[in-house]
PAPAKE-94435 format. One record per residue: residue number from 0; x, y, z of N, C-alpha, C in turn. Coordinates in steps of 0.1 Angstrom, whole numbers. Example, Ala and Ser with C-alpha at 12.3 -4.5 7.8 and 13.67 -1.06 7.14 Angstrom:
REM residues 2
+-----+-------+-------+-------+-------+-------+-------+-------+-------+-------+
:   k :   n.X :   n.Y :   n.Z :  ca.X :  ca.Y :  ca.Z :   c.X :   c.Y :   c.Z :
+-----+-------+-------+-------+-------+-------+-------+-------+-------+-------+
:   0 :   132 :   -57 :    78 :   123 :   -45 :    78 :   132 :   -33 :    78 :
:   1 :   128 :   -22 :    71 :   137 :   -11 :    71 :   129 :     0 :    79 :
+-----+-------+-------+-------+-------+-------+-------+-------+-------+-------+
//
This chain:
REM residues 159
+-----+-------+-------+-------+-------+-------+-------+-------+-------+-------+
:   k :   n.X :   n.Y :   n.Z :  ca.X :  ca.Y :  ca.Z :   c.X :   c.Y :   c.Z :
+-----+-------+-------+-------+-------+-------+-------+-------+-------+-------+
:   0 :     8 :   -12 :     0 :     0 :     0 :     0 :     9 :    12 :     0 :
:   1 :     2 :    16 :    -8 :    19 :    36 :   -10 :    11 :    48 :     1 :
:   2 :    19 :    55 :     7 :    14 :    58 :    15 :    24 :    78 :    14 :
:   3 :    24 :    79 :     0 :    30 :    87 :    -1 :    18 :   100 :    -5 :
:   4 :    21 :   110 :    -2 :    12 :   120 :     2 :    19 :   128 :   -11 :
:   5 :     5 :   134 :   -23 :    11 :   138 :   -36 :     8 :   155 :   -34 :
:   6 :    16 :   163 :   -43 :    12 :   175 :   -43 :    26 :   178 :   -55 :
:   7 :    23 :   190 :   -58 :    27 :   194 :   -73 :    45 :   195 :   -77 :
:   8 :    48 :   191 :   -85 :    63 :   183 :   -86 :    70 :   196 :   -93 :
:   9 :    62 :   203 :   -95 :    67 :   219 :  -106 :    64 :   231 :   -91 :
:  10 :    75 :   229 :   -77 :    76 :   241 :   -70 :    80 :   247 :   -75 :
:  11 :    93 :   243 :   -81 :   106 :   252 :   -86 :    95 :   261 :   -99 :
:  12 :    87 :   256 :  -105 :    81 :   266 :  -119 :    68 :   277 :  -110 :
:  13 :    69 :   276 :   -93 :    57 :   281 :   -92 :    62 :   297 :   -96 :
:  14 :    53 :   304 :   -97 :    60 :   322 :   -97 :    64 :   326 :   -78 :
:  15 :    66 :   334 :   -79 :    72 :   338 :   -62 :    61 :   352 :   -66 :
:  16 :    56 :   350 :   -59 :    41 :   356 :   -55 :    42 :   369 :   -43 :
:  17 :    36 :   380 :   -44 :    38 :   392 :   -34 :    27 :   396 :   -35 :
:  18 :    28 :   410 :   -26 :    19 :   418 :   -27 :    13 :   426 :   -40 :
:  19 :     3 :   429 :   -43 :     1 :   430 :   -58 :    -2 :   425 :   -68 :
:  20 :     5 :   407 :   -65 :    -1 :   398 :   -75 :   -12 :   394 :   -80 :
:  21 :   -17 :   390 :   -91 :   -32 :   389 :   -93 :   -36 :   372 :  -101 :
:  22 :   -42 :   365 :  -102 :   -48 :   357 :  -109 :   -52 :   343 :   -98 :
:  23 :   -54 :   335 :  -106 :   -53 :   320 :  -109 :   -44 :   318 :   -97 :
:  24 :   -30 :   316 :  -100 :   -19 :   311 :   -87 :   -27 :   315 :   -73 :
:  25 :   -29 :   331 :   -72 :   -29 :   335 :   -59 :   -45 :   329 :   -54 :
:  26 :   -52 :   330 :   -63 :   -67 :   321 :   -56 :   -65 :   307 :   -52 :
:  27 :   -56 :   302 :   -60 :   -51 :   289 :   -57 :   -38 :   291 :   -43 :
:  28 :   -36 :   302 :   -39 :   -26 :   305 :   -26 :   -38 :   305 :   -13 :
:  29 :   -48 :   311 :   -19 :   -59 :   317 :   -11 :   -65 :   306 :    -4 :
:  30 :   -70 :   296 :   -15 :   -74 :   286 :   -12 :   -68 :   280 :     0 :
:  31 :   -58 :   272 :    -5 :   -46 :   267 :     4 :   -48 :   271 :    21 :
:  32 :   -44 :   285 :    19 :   -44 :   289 :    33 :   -61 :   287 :    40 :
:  33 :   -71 :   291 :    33 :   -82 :   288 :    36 :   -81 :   275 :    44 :
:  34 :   -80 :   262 :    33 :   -82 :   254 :    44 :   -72 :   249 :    50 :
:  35 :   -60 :   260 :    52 :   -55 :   253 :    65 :   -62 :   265 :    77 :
:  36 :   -72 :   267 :    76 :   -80 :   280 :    90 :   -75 :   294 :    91 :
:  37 :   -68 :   298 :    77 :   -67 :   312 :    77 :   -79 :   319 :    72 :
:  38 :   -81 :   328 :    76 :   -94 :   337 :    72 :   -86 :   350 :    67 :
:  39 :   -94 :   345 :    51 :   -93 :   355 :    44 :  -103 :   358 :    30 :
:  40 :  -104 :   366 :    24 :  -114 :   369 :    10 :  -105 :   357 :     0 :
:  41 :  -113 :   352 :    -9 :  -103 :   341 :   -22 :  -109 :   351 :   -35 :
:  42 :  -103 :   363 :   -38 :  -105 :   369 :   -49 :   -96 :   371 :   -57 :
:  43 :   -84 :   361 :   -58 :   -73 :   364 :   -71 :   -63 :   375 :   -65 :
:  44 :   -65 :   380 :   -60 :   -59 :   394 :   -56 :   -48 :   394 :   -42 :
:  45 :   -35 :   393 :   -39 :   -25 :   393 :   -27 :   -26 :   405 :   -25 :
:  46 :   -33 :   409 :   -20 :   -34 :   423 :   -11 :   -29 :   423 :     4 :
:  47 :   -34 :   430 :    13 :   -31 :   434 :    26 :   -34 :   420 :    34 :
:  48 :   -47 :   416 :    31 :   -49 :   406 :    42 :   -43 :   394 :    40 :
:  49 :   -40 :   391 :    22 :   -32 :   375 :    19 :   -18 :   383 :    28 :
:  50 :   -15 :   389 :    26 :     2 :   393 :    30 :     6 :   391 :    44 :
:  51 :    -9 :   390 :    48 :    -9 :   389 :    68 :   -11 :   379 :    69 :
:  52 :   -21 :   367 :    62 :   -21 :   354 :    62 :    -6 :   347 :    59 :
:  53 :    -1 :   353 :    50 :    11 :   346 :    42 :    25 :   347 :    54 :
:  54 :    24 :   359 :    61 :    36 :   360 :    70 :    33 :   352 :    84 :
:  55 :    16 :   351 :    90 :    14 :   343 :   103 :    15 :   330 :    96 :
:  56 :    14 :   322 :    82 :    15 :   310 :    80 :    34 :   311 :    81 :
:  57 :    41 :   317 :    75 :    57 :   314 :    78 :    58 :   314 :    88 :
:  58 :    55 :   325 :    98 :    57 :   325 :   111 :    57 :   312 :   119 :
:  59 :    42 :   305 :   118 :    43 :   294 :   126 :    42 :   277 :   118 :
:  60 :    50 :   283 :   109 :    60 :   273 :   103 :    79 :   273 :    98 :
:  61 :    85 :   285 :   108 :    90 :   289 :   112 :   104 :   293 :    98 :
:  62 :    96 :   299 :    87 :   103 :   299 :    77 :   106 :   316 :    82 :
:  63 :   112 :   320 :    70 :   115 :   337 :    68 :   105 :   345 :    62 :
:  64 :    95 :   354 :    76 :    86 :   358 :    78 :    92 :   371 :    65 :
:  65 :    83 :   371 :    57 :    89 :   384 :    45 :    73 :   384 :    38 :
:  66 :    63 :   377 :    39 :    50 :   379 :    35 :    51 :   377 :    14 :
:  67 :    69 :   368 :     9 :    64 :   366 :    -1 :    65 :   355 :    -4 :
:  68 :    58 :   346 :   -12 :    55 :   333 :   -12 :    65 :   326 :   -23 :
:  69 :    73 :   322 :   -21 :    88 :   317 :   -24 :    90 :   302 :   -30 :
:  70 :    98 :   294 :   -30 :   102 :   280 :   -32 :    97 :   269 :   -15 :
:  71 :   103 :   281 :   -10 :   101 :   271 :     6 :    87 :   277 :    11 :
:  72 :    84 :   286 :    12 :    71 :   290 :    18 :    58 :   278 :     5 :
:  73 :    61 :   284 :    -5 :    50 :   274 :   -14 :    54 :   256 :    -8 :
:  74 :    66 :   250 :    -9 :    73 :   236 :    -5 :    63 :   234 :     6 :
:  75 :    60 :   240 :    20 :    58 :   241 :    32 :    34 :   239 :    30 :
:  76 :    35 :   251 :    23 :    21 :   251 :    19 :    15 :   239 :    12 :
:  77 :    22 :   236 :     2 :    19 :   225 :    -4 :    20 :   215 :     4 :
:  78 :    30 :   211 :    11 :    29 :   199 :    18 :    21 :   197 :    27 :
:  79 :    17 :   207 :    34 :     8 :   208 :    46 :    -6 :   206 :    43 :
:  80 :    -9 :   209 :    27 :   -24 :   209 :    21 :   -24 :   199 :    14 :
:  81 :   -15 :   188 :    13 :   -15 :   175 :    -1 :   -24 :   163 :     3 :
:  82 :   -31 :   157 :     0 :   -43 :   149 :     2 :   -28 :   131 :     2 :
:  83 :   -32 :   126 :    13 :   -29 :   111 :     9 :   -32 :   103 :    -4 :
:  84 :   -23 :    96 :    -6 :   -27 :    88 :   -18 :   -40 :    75 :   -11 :
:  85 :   -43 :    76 :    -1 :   -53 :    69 :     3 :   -67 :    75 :    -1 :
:  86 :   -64 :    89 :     6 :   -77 :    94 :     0 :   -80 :    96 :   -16 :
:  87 :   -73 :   100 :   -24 :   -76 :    98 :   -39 :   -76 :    87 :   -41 :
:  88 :   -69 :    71 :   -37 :   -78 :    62 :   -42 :   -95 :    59 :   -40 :
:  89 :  -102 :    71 :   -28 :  -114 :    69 :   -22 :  -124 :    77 :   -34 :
:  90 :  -119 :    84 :   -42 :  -123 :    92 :   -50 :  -130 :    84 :   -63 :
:  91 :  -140 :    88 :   -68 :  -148 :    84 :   -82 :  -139 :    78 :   -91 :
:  92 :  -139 :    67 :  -100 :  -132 :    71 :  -111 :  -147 :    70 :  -124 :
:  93 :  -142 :    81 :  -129 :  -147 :    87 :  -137 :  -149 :    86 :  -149 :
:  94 :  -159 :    82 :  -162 :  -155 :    84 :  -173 :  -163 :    80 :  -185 :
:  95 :  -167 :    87 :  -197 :  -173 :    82 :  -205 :  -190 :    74 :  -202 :
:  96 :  -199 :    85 :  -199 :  -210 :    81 :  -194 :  -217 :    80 :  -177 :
:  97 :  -203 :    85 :  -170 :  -206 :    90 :  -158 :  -213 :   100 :  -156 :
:  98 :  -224 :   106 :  -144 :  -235 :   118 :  -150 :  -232 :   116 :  -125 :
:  99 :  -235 :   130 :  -124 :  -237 :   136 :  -115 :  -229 :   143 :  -106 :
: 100 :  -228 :   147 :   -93 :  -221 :   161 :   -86 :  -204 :   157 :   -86 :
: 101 :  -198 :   142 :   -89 :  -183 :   143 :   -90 :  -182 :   149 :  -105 :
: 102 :  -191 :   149 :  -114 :  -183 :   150 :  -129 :  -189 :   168 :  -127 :
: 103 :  -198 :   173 :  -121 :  -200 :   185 :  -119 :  -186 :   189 :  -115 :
: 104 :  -183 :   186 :  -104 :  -166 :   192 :   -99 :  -160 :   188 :  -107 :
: 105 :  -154 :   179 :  -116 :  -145 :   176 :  -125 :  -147 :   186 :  -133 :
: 106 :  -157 :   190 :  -140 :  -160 :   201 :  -153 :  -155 :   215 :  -148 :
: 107 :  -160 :   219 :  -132 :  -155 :   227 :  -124 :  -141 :   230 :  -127 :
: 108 :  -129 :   224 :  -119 :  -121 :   221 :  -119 :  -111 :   221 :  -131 :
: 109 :  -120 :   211 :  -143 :  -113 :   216 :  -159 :  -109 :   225 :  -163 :
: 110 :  -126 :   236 :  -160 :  -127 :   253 :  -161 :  -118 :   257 :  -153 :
: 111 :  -111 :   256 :  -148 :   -99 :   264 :  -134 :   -90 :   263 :  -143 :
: 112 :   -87 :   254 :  -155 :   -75 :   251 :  -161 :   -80 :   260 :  -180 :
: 113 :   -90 :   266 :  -179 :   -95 :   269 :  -191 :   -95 :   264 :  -200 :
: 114 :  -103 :   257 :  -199 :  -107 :   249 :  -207 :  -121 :   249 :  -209 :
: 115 :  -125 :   255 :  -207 :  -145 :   261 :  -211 :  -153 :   247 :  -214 :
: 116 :  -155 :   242 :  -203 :  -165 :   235 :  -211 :  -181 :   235 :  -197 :
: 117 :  -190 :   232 :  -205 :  -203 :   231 :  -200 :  -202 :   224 :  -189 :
: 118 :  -208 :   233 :  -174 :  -206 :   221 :  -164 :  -224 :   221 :  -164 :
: 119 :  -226 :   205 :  -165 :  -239 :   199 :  -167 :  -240 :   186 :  -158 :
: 120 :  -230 :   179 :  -151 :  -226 :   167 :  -145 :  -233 :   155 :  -153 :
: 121 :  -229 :   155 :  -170 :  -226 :   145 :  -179 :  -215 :   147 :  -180 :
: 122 :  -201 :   129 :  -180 :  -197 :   133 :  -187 :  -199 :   123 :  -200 :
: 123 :  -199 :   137 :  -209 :  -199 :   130 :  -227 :  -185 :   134 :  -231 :
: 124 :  -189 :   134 :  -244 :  -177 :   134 :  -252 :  -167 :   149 :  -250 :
: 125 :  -172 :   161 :  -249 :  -166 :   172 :  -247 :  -159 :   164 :  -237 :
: 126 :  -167 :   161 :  -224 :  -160 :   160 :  -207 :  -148 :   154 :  -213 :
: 127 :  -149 :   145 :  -222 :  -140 :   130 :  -223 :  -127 :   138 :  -230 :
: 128 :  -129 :   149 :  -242 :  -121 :   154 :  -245 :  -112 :   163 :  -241 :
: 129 :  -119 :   172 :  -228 :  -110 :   179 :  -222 :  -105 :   168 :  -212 :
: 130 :  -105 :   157 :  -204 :   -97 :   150 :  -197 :   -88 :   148 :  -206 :
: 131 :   -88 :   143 :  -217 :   -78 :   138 :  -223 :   -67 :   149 :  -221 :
: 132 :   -70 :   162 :  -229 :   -63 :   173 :  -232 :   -54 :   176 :  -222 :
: 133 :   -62 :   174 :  -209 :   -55 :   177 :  -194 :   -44 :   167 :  -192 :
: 134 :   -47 :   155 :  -193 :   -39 :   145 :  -191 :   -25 :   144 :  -195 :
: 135 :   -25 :   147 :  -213 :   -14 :   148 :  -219 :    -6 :   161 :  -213 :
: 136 :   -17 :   171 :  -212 :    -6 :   187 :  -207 :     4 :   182 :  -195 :
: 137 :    -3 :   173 :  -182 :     3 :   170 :  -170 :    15 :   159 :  -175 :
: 138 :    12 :   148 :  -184 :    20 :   137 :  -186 :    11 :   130 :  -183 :
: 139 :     1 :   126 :  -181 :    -8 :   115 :  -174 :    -7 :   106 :  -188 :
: 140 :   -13 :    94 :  -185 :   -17 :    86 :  -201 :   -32 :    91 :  -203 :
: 141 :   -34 :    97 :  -213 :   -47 :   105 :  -219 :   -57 :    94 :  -225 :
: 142 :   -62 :    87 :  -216 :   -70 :    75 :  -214 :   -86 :    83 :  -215 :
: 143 :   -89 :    96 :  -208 :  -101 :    99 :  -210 :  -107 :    95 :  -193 :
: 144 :   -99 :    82 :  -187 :  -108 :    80 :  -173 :  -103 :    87 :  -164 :
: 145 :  -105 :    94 :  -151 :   -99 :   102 :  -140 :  -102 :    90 :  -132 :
: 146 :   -87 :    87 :  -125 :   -87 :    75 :  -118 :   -77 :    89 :  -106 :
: 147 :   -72 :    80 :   -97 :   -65 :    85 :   -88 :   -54 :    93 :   -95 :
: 148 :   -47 :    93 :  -100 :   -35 :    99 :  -113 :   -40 :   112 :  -117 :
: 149 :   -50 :   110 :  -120 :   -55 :   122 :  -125 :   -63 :   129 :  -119 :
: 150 :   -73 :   123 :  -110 :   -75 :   136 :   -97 :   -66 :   143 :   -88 :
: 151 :   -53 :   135 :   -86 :   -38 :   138 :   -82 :   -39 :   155 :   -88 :
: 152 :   -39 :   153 :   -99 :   -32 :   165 :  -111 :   -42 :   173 :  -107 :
: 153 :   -53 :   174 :  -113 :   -64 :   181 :  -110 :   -66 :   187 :   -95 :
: 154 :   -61 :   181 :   -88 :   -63 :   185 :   -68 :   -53 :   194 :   -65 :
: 155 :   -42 :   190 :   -73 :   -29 :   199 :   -69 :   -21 :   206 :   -78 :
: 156 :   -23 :   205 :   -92 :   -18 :   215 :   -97 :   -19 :   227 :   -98 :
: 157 :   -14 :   236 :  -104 :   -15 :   253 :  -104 :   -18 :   259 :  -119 :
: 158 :   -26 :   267 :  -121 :   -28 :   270 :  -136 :   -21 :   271 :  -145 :
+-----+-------+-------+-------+-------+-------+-------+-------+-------+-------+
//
């Protein structure tokens, strides 16, 4: 049984993130700290209050309190938020005629990666072809099914 805890293998490509930053990454920073019990707004935006989250999360993880989110500060976040590989084996596998609220969050989810497609919780052929599309982008084998591998990618990658 593997008991290795996954989270995104591209630290080194994340951006180093500050005050002022805007998009996709920092909602996905926002997030993060959300559920580890920071309170804050998740609007894309590293303003004042991410900057105060980001320095009490160094602080009491005892990195260098500087409020910008770096190699080790992201290393630290990510690890602390990475799902067991137990629990994604607990997860749906997905595919080609699957219909309700997991393929809803999958379509969700796709859309995080822009890839526009209808979230209706079928998935048909569109659904089938944006997994694919995803799969190959990550390295996955572009099989079309979301098995544990590829809710991996989908859970923890960054736009």
């Amino acid at each position: 049984m593997q008991t290795t805890d996954f989270y995104p293998k591209t630290i080194q490509s994340l951006p180093i993130v500050r005050r002022g930053s805007q998009g996709k990454t920092i909602k996905n920073l926002q997030e993060r700290l959300s559920i580890l019990g920071y309170k804050l707004l998740i609007d894309e935006v590293f303003g004042m209050a991410t900057e105060a989250m980001v320095k009490q999360f160094q602080r009491e993880n005892r990195l260098l309190v500087d409020g910008i989110v770096g190699s080790e500060t992201w290393n630290t976040l990510l690890k602390a938020t990475s799902v067991p590989f137990e629990a994604l084996q607990s997860l749906p596998i997905l595919s080609f005629g699957s219909v309700g609220n997991d393929v809803i969050r999958l379509q969700n989810r796709l859309n995080d990666f822009e890839i526009n497609l209808l979230v209706n919780g079928i998935f048909a052929s569109k659904t089938e072809g944006a997994v694919k599309q995803f799969q190959r982008r990550f390295g996955l084998t572009a099989d079309g099914i979301v098995g544990p591998f590829t809710w991996n990618a989908l859970l923890h990658e960054f736009f």
